[in-house]
Structure formats: structure tokens, C-alpha cells
C-alpha positions in Angstrom: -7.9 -86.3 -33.6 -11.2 -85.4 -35.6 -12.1 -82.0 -36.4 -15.0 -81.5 -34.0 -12.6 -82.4 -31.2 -10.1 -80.2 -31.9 -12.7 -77.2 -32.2 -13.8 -77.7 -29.4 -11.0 -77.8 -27.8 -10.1 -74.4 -29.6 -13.8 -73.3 -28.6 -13.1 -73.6 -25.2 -9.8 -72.1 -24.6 -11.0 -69.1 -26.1 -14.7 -69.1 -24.3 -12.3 -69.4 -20.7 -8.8 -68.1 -21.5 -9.8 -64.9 -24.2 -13.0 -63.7 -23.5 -13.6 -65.1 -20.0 -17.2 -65.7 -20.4 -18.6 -69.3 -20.2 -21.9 -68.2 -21.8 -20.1 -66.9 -25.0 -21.7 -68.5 -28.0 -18.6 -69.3 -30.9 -19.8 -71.6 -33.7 -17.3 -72.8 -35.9 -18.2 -69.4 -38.6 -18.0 -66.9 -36.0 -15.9 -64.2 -37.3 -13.0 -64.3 -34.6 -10.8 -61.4 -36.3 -13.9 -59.1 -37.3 -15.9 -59.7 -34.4 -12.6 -58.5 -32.4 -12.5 -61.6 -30.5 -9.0 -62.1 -31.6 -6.2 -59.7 -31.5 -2.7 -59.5 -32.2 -2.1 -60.4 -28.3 -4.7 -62.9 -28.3 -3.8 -64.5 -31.3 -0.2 -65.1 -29.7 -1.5 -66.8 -27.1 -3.7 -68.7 -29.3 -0.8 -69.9 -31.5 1.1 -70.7 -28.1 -1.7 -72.7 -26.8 -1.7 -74.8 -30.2 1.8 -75.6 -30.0 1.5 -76.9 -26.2 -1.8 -78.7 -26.6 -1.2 -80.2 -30.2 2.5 -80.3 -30.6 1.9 -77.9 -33.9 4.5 -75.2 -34.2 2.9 -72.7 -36.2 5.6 -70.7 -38.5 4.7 -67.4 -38.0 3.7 -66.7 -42.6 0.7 -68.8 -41.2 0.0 -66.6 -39.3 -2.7 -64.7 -41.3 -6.1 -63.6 -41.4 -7.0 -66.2 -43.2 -5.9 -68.9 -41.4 -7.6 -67.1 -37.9 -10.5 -65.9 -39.3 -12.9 -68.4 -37.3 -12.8 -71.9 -35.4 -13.3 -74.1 -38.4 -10.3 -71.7 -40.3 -8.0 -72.8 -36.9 -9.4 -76.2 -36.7 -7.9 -76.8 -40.0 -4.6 -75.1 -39.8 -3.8 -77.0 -36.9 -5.2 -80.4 -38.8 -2.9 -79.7 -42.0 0.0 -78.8 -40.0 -0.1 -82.2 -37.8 -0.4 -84.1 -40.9 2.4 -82.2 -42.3 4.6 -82.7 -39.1 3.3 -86.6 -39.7 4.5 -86.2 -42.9 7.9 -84.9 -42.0 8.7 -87.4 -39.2 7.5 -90.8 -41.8 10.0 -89.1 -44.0 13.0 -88.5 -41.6 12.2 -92.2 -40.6 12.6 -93.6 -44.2 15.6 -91.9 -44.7 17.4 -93.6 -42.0 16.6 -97.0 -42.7 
């Protein structure tokens, strides 16, 4: 999955599931966390909603600020930690052969 799909995808779970407004206008910089888009609640859901729709369990020292700051932050959590669950499962697979 590219990076512009899944920001969009992040885009518009937030635009209809957080703020409820299909006119809201998130780029991929819009500052989620300082803009108060995001709260501890909302970010929750948000990492609930990534591990349904992208199979990505997020372990709660990700978590951060940094890492939620805005859509292209997300976008590329959730990237790095499908690659790394890739990773994981090519290893587990090599190991039994």
C-alpha cells in the first residue's frame, strides 16, 4: 500500500469518525495534536482503527507525540510498522524451514 493511500485513508476516518465534518480540510502537515484534533480518547480510537484496517498493532511506547503529530507522521508509523510485521513473519518463516 503506498503512502498517499494510506493517508487518505487516515484522512478520512478522522474527517467522518473524529471531527464529524466532511468539509474539514487536513493536509498531510496539519498539526493533529496542537490543533487539538487529536486527544488522548481520539488517539485511542485512532490506534484502534489502524490495527483493524491495516493489521498494525501499535505497542503503546509508539504511542507519542511524535509519531501523531500529523497525517504524514501516522502515514509512516503505520508504513514502518507493516514492514516490520513483514519483517517478522519472513523471519518466523525462515526459521521453520
Amino acid at each position: 500500500m503506498e503512502h498517499a493511500d494510506v493517508l487518505e485513508t487516515i484522512r478520512k476516518y478522522l474527517v467522518d469518525e473524529v471531527l464529524e465534518d466532511a468539509n474539514a480540510n487536513l493536509t498531510g502537515d496539519t498539526p493533529l495534536l496542537e490543533w487539538g484534533v487529536l486527544s488522548s480518547m481520539s488517539t485511542m480510537r485512532l490506534v484502534s482503527f489502524l490495527s483493524e484496517r491495516f493489521g498494525v498493532a501499535v505497542p503503546t511506547d509508539e504511542v507519542v507525540g511524535q509519531n501523531f503529530k500529523d497525517l504524514d507522521s501516522i502515514t509512516r508509523l503505520v508504513l514502518r510498522m507493516r514492514a516490520e510485521s513483514t519483517e517478522a513473519d519472513v523471519a518466523a518463516q525462515a526459521g521453520r524451514s
